[in-house]
Structure formats: structure tokens, C-alpha cells
NUZA-890543 format. One line per field, with one value per residue: residue number from 1; y, z, x of N, C-alpha, C in turn. Coordinates in pm, whole numbers, plus 50000, padded with zeros to 5 digits. Layout:
N
marlum: c(NUM, ...);
nY: c(Y, ...);
nZ: c(Z, ...);
nX: c(X, ...);
caY: c(Y, ...);
caZ: c(Z, ...);
caX: c(X, ...);
cY: c(Y, ...);
cZ: c(Z, ...);
cX: c(X, ...);
This chain:
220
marlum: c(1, 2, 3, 4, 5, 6, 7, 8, 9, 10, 11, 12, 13, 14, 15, 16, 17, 18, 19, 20, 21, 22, 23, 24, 25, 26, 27, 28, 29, 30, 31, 32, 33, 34, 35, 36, 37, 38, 39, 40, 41, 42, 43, 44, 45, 46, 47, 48, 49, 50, 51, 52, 53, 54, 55, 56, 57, 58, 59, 60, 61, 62, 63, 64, 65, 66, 67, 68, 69, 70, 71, 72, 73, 74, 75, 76, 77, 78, 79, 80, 81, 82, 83, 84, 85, 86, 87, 88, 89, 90, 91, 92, 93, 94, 95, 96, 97, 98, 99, 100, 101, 102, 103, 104, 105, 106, 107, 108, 109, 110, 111, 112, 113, 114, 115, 116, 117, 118, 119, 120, 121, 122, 123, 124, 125, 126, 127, 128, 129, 130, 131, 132, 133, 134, 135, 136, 137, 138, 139, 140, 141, 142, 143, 144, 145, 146, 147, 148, 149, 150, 151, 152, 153, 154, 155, 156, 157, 158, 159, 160, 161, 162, 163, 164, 165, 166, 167, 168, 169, 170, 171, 172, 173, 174, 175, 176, 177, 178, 179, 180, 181, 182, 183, 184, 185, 186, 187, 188, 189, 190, 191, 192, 193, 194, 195, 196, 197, 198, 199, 200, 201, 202, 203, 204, 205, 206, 207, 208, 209, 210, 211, 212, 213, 214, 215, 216, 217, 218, 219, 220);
nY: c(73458, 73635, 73960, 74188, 74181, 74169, 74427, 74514, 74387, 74508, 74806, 74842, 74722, 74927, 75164, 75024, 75056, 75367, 75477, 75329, 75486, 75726, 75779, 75696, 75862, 76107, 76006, 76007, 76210, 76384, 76236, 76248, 76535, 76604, 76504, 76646, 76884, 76772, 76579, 76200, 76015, 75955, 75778, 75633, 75436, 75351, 75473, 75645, 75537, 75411, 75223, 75047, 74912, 75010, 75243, 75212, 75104, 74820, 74806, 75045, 75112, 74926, 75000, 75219, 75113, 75022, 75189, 75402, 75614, 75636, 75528, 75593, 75460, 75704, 75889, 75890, 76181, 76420, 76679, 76781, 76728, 76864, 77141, 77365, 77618, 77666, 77408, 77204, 77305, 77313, 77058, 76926, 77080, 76920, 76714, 76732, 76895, 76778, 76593, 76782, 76858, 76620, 76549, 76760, 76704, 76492, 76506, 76730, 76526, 76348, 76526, 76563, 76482, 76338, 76137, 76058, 75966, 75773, 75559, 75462, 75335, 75174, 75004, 75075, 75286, 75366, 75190, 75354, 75627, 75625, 75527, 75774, 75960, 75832, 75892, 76190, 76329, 76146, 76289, 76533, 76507, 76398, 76601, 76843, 76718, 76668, 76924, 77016, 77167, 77007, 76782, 76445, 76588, 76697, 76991, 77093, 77078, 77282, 77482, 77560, 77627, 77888, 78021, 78258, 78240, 78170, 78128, 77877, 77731, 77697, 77571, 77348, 77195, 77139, 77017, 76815, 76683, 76653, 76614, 76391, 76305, 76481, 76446, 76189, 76214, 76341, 76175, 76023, 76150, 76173, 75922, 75774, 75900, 76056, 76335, 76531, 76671, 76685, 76667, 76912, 77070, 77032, 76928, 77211, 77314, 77099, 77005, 77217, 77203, 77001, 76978, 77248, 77133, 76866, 76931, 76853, 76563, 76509, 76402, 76533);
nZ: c(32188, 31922, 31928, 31754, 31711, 31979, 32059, 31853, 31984, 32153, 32118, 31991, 32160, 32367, 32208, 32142, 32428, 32497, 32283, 32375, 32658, 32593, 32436, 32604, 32840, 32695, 32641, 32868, 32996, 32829, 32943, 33225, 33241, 33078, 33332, 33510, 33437, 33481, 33357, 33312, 33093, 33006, 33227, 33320, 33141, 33197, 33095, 33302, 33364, 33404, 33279, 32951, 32807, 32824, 32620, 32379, 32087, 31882, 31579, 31529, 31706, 31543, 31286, 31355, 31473, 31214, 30990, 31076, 31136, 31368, 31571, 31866, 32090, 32011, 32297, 32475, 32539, 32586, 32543, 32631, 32845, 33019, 33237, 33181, 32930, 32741, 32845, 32610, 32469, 32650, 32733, 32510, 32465, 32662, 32557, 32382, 32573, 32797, 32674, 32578, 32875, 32976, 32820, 32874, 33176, 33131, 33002, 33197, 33376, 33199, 33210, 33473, 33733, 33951, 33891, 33668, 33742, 33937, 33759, 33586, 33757, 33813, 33609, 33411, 33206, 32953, 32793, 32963, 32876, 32618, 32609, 32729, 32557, 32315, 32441, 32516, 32248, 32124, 32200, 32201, 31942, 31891, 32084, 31884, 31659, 31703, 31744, 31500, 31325, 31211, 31115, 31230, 31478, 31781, 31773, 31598, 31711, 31958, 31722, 31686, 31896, 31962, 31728, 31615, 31635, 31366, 31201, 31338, 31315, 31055, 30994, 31182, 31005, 30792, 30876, 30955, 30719, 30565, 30695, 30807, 30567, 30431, 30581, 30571, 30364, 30344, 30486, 30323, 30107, 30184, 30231, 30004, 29765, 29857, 29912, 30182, 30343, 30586, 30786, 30658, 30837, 31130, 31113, 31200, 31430, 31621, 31566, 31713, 31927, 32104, 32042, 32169, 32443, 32530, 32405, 32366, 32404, 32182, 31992, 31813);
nX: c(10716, 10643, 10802, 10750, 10468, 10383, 10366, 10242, 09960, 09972, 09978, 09687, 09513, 09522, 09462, 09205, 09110, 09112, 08906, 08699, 08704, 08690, 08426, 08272, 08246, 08194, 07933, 07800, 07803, 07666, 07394, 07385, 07391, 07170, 07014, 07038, 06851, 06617, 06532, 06506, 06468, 06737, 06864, 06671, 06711, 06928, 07212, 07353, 07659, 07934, 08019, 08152, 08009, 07709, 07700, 07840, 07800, 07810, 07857, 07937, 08202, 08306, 08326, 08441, 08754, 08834, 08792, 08789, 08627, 08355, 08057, 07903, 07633, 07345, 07214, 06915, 06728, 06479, 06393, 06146, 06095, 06244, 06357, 06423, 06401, 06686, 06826, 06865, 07022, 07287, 07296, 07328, 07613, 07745, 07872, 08046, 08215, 08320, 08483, 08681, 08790, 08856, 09061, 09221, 09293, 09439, 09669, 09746, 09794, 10008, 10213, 10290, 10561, 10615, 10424, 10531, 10763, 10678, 10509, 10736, 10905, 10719, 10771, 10572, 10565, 10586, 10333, 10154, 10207, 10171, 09882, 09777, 09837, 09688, 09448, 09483, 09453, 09227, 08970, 08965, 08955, 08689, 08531, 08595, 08503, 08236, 08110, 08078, 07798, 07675, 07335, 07345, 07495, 07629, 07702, 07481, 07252, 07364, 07389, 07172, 06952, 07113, 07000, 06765, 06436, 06269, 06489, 06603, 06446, 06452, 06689, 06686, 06504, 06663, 06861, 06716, 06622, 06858, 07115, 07204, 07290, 07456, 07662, 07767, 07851, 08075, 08216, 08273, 08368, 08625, 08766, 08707, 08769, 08955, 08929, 08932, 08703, 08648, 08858, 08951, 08799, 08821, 09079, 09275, 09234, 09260, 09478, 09623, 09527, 09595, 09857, 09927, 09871, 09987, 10267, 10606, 10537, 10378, 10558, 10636);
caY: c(73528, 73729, 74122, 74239, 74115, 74160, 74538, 74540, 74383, 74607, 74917, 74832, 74729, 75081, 75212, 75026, 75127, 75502, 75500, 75325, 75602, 75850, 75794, 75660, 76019, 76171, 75996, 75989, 76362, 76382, 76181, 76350, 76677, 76590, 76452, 76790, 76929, 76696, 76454, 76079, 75938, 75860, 75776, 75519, 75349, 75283, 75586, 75696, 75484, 75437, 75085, 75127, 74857, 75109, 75362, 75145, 75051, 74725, 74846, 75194, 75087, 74817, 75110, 75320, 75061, 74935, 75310, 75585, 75713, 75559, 75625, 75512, 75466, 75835, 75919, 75927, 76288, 76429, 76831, 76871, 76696, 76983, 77261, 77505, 77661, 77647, 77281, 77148, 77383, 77295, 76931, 76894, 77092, 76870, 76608, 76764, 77009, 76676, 76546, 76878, 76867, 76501, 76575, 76858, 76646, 76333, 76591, 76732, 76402, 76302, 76614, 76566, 76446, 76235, 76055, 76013, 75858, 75639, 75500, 75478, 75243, 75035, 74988, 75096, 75440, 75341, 75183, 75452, 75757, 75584, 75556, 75891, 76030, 75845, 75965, 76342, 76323, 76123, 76314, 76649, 76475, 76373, 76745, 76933, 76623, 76714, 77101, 77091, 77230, 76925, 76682, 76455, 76600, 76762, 77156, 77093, 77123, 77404, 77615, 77532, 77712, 78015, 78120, 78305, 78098, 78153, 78047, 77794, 77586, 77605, 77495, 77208, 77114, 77122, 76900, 76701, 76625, 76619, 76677, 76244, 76233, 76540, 76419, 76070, 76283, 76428, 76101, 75920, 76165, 76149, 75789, 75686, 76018, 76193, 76458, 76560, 76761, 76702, 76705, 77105, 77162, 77038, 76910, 77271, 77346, 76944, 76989, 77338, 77217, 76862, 77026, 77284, 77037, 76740, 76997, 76754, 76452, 76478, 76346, 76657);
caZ: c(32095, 31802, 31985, 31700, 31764, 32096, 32061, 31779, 32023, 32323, 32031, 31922, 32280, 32447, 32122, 32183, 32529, 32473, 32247, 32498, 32756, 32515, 32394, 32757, 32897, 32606, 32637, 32982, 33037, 32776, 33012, 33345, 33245, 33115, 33446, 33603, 33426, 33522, 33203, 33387, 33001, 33003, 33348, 33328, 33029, 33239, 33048, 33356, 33435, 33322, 33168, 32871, 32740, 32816, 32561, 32280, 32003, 31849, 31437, 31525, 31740, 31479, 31202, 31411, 31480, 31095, 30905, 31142, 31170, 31382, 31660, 31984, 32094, 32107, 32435, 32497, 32544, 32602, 32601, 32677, 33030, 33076, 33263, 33115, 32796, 32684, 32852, 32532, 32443, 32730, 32732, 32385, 32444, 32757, 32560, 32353, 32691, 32903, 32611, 32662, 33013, 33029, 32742, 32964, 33296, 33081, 32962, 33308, 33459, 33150, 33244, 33622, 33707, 34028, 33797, 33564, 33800, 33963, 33627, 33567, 33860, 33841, 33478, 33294, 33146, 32800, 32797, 32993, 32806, 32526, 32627, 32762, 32417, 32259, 32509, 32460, 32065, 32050, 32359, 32098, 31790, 31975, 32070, 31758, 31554, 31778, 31762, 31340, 31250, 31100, 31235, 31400, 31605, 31902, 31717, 31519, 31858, 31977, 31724, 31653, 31989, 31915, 31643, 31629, 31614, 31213, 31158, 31397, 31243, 30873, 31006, 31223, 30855, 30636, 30901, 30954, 30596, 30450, 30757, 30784, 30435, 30411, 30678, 30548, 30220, 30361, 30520, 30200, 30013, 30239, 30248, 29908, 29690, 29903, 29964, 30330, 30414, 30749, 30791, 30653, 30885, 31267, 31143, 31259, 31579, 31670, 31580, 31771, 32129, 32061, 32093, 32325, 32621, 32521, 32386, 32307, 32415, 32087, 31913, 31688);
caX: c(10625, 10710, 10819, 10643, 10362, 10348, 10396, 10103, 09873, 09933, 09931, 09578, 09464, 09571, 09371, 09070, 09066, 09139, 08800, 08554, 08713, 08641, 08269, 08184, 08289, 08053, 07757, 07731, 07809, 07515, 07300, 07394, 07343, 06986, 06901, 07069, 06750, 06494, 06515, 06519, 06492, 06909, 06869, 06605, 06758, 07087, 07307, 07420, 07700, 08096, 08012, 08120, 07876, 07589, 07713, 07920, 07742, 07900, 07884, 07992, 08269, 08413, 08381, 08598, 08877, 08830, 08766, 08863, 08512, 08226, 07969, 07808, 07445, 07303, 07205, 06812, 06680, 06350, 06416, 05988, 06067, 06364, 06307, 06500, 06447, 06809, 06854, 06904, 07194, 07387, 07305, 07402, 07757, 07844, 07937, 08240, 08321, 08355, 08582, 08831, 08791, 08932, 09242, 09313, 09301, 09498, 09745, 09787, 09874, 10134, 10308, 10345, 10729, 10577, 10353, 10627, 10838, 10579, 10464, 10851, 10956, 10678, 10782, 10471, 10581, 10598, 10246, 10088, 10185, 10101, 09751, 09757, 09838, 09609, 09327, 09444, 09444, 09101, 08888, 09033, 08920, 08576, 08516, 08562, 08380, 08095, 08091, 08044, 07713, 07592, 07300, 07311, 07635, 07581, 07707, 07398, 07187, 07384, 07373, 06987, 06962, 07155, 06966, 06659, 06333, 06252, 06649, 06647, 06316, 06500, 06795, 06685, 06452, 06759, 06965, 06651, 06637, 07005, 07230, 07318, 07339, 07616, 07774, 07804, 07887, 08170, 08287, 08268, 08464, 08744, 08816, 08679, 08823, 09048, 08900, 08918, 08604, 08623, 09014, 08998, 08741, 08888, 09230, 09401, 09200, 09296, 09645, 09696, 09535, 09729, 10019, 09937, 09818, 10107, 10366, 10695, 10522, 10377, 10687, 10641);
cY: c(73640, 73888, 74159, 74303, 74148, 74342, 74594, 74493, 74487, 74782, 74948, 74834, 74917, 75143, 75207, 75108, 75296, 75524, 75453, 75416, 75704, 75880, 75727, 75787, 76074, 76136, 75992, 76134, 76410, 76377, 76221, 76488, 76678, 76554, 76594, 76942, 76877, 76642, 76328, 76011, 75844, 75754, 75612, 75462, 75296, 75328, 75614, 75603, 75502, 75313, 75118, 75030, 74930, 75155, 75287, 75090, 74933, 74744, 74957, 75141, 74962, 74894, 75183, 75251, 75036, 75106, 75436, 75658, 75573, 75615, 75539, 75533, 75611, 75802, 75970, 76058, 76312, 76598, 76872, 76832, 76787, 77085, 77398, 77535, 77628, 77511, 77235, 77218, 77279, 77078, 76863, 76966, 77010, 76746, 76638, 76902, 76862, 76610, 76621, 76839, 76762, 76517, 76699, 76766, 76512, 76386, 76649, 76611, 76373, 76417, 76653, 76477, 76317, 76139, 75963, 75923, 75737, 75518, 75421, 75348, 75144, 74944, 74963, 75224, 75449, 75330, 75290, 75624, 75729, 75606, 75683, 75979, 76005, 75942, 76158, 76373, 76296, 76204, 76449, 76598, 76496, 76528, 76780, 76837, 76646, 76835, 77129, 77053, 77129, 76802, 76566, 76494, 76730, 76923, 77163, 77123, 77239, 77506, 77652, 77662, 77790, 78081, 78179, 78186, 78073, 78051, 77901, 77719, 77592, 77510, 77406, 77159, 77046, 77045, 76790, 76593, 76562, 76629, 76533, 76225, 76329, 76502, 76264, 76070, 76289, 76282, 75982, 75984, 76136, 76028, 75718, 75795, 76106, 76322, 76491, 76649, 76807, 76759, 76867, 77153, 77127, 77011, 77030, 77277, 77204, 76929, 77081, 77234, 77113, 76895, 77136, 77189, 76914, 76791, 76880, 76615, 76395, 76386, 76470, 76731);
cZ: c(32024, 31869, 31871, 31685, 31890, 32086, 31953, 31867, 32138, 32243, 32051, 32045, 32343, 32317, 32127, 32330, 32546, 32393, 32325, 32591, 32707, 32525, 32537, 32830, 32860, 32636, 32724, 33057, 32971, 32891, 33181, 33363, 33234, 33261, 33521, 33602, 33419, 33433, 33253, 33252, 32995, 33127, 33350, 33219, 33050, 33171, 33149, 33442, 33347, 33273, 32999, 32749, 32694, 32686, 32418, 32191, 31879, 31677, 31453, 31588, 31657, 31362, 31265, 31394, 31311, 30979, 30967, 31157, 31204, 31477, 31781, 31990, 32151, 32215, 32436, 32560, 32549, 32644, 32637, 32809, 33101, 33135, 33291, 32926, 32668, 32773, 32710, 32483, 32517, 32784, 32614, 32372, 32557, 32703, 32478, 32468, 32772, 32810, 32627, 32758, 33034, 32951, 32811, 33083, 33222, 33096, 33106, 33352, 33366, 33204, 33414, 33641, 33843, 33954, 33738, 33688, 33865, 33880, 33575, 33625, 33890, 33672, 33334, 33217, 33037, 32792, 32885, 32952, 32676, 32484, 32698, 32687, 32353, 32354, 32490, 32319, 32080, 32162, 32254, 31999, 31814, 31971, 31991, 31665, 31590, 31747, 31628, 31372, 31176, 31166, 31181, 31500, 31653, 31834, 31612, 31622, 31900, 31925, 31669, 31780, 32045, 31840, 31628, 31598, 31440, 31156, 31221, 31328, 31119, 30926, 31048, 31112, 30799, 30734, 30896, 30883, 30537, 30565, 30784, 30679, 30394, 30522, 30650, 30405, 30235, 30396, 30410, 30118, 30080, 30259, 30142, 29780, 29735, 29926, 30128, 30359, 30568, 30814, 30790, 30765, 31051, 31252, 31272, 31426, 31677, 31685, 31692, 31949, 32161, 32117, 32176, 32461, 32600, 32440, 32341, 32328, 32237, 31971, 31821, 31713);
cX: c(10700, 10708, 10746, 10516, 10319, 10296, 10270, 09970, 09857, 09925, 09780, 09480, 09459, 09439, 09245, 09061, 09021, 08970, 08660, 08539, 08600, 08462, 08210, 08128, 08178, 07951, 07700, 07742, 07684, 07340, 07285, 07375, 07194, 06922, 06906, 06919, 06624, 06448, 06558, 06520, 06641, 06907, 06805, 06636, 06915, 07183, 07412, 07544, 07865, 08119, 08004, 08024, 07744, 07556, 07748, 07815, 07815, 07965, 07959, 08150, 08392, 08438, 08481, 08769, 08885, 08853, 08848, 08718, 08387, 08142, 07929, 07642, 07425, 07173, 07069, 06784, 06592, 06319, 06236, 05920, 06184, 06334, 06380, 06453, 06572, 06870, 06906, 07021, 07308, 07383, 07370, 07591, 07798, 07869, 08098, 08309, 08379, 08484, 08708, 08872, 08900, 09075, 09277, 09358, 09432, 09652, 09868, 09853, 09982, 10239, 10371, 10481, 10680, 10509, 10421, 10686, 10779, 10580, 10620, 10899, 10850, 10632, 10675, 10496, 10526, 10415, 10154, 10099, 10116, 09952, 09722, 09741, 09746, 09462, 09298, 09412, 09276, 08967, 08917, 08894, 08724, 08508, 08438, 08505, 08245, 08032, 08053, 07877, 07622, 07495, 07344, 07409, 07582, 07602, 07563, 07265, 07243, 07346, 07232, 06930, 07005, 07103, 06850, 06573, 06309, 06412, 06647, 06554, 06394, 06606, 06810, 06616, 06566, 06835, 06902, 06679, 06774, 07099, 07345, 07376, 07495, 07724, 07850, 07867, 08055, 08319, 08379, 08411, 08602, 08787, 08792, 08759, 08881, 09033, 08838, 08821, 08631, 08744, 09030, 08937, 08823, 08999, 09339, 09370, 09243, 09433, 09681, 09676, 09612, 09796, 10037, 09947, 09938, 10229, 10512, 10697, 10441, 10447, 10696, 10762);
């Protein structure tokens, strides 16, 4: 078989994998925290598991590999069976903290020298940093795609529940209303007119921890 070839399928593979990790992580940190506050909705809809069938949504997931931008099945919620107040805050940030969490933990392990040599001598190195890199990069990307301000992503819940109550009702209106459509605004321009919306807004904070947490594994 064509080396090529071979080396483009185990690329693309490692790639897919690295994104079911990813949005598995998310949506089920989503769905475990709600139950942590007495929300059984994720729960009883079979959320809570590391299948990443559960979570994967088959259009979103073939935009991603195909575009660079897609989505999974959001994660059933029910913040008026919560019993916390600020539940929904903290249910809505555990899905881009669980994404750090794991590119820190991924990160950690590429940088251990036992690891390395393990991985080494039982001649997977290559293929497992590989997918290690991708996992810290897209578990990053994941994150800070989450944390913008815009609905439906989870920073659009957060900071709904940061802001006073008068602020917080316009601001969940105006995402109600327009927050898919600028967001699908934003996506558009950047892949149909070059203009990176999104890129200005997490590119640097994506690049910096990148290369903090995988430092010259980067290739940079």
C-alpha cells in the first residue's frame, strides 16, 4: 500500500478520534454536573456515559471533519429541577473546564520521559503524540469556543448568570433571538469571505496555552 496513503489514513483517523474524545468529555461533564444538582434529565436520556455515540451528532460531526466547525447533541437540562440558584452557571462552565482539565492531563502525560519511553519501545510514539497533540489543541479550541458570549455556547449561559436580573433577561432575549444567527454570521464570514471573527476572538488565548502546556512539542 501506497506509504502515503497509509500515513493519510492513520492522520485523519487519530483526528477523528481526538474529536469524539473531545465533545464526549464536554457533554458528559455537562450531564454529570446537572445530576450533581439533582437534574436526572441527562441522566435519564443516557448522557451520562463515555459512548461517544450518546453525545455525537452525525451532521455536526461530518461538518467538523469536512468545514472545521461543527457540534454535538446538546446535553438535556432542566435548571427548574436544580437546586441551586447558580446551578446553571456552573453546569454550563463544566463543559469547557473539563476540556482544560483533560489538555492539561494529555499534556502532562506527553511530557512524562517514562511514558515517552514506554510508548517508545512498544513502537507507538509517533502515533501517540500525535494524538496527544491533537487532543491538547482541540480540548483548547473546544474551551474557548465555548466561553464566547454568544447563544447557544455554554459563555452565553455563564455570563447570563453573572449579570444582574434586568441585564440578564435582555441579554438572554437578544441571544434568544439573534445569538445562532451571529454566530452562524461569524462562521460564514470566515470560511466564505475571510474574515476571521472567531479566529480574532480565541485564536491568541488558544495559541498562548497551546504552547504553554505542549511547549516544543508544538513543532513551533
Amino acid at each position: 500500500m501506497d506509504p502515503e496513503l497509509v500515513q493519510t489514513v492513520i492522520y485523519y483517523t487519530l483526528f477523528l478520534v481526538a474529536i469524539l474524545v473531545c465533545l464526549t468529555v464536554h457533554e458528559l461533564a455537562h450531564a454529570w454536573t446537572a445530576l450533581q444538582f439533582g437534574d436526572t434529565t441527562a441522566r435519564d436520556a443516557g448522557r451520562i456515559t463515555l459512548n461517544p455515540l450518546a453525545h455525537v451528532d452525525p451532521i455536526g460531526l461530518l461538518c467538523m471533519l469536512l468545514a472545521g466547525f461543527g457540534w454535538a447533541k446538546p446535553t438535556p437540562v432542566n435548571p427548574s429541577r436544580m437546586n441551586h440558584p447558580r446551578a446553571d452557571l456552573v453546569v454550563s462552565a463544566a463543559g469547557p473546564i473539563s476540556n482544560f482539565l483533560l489538555a492539561a492531563l494529555i499534556a502532562l502525560a506527553l511530557r512524562s520521559s517514562l511514558l515517552t519511553e514506554l510508548f517508545h519501545f512498544l513502537g507507538v510514539l509517533g502515533g501517540v503524540q500525535l494524538l496527544g497533540i491533537f487532543l491538547v489543541h482541540m480540548n483548547i479550541v473546544l474551551g474557548f469556543f465555548n466561553l464566547l458570549p454568544i447563544g447557544p455556547l455554554d459563555g452565553s449561559h455563564v455570563l447570563r448568570n453573572l449579570l444582574p436580573t434586568a441585564a440578564s433577561q435582555s441579554f438572554e432575549a437578544f441571544n434568544h433571538a439573534y445569538g445562532s444567527i451571529l454566530l452562524m454570521g461569524m462562521i460564514f464570514l470566515g470560511r466564505a469571505a475571510h474574515v476571521d471573527l472567531l479566529g480574532l476572538l480565541i485564536d491568541a488565548p488558544v495559541n498562548a496555552v497551546t504552547t504553554w502546556l505542549l511547549g516544543s512539542q508544538t513543532g513551533g
